[in-house]
C-alpha positions as a Markdown table, in Angstrom:
| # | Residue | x | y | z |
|---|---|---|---|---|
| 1 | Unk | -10.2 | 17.2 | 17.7 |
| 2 | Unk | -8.4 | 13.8 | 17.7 |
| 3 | Unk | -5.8 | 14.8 | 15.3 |
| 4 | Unk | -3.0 | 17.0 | 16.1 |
| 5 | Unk | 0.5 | 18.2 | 15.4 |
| 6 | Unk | 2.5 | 18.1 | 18.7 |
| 7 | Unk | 6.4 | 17.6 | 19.4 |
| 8 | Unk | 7.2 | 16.6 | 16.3 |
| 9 | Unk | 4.3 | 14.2 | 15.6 |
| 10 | Unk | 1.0 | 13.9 | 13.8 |
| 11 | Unk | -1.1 | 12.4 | 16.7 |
| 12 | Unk | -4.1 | 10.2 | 16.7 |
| 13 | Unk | -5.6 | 10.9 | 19.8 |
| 14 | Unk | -8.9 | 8.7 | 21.4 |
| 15 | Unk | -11.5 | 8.0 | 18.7 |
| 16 | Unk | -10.9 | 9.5 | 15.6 |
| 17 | Unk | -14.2 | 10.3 | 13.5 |
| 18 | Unk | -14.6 | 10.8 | 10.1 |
| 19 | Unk | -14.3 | 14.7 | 10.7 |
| 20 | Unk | -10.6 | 14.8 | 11.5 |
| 21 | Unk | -9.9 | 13.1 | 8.0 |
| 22 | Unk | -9.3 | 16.2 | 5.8 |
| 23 | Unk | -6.5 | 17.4 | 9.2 |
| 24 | Unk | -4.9 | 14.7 | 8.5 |
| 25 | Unk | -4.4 | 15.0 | 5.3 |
| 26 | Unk | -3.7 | 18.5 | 5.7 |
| 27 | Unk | -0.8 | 17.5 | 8.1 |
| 28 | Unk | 0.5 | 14.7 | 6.5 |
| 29 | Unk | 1.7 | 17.2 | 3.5 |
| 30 | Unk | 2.5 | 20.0 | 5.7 |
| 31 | Unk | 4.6 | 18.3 | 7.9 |
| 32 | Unk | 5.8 | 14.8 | 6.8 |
| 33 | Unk | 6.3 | 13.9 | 10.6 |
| 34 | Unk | 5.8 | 10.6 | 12.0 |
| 35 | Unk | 3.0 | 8.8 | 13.1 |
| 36 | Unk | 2.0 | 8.9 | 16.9 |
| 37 | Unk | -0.5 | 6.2 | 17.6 |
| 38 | Unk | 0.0 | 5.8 | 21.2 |
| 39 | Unk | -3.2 | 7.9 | 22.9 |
| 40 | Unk | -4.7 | 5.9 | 19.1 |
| 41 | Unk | -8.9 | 4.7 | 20.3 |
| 42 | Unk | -10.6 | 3.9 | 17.1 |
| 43 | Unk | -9.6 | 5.0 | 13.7 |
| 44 | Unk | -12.5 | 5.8 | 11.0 |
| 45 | Unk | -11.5 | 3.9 | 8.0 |
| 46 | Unk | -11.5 | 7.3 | 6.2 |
| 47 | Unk | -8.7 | 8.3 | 8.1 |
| 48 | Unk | -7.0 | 4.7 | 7.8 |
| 49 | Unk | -7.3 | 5.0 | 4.0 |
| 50 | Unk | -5.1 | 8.5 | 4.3 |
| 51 | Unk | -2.6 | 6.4 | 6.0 |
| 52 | Unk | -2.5 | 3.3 | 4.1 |
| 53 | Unk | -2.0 | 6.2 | 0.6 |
| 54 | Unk | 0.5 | 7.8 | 2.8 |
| 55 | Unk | 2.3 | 5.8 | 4.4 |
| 56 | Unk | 4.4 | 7.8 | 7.2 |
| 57 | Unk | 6.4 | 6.7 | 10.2 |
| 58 | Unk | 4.6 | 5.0 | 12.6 |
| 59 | Unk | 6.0 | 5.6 | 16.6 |
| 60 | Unk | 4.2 | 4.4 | 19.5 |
| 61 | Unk | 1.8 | 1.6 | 20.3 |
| 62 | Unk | -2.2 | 2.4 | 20.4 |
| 63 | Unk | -4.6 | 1.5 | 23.2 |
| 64 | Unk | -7.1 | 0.2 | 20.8 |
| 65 | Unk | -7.4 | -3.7 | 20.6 |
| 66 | Unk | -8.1 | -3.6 | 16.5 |
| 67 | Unk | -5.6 | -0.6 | 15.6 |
| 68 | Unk | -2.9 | -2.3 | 17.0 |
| 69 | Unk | -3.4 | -5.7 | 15.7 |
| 70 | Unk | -4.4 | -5.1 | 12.6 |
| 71 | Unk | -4.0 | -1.6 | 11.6 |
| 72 | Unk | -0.5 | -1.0 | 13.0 |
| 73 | Unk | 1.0 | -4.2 | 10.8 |
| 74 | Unk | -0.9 | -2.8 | 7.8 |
| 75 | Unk | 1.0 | 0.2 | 8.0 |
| 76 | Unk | 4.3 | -0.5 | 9.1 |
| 77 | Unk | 4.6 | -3.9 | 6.9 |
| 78 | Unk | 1.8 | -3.9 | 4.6 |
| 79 | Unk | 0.0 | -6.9 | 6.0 |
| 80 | Unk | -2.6 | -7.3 | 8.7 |
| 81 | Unk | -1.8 | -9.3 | 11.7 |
| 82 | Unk | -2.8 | -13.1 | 11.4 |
């Protein structure tokens, strides 16, 4: 499972498949924690459409190329990287 609840933190761990969407969801309202993107591969664009709605805290910097140009500025500023 890609999508955990550890030290204080929802964390996106490696590639995260369409599976792990209703977890995060599920953690997102049980927990309002922040966002830990650092161990963040690939995001399904299920998952990213959780995030976008929800909008937590985002901590850390992912390993992925396209999650952290253009996901991580959608969510932290509401625009994509240009």
């Amino acid at each position: 499972m890609s999508v955990m609840f550890a030290d204080g933190a929802i964390r996106l761990v490696g590639d995260c498949p369409v599976e792990d969407a209703e977890t995060l969801l599920q953690l997102l309202v049980e927990h309002r924690a922040p966002l830990d993107l650092s161990d963040c591969g690939h995001i399904h664009a299920a998952l990213l459409q959780i995030l976008l709605a929800a909008r937590p805290p985002v901590q850390g910097t992912p390993v992925d190329c396209f999650v952290r140009e253009q996901v991580l500025p959608l969510l932290k500023h509401g625009e994509p990287a240009r």
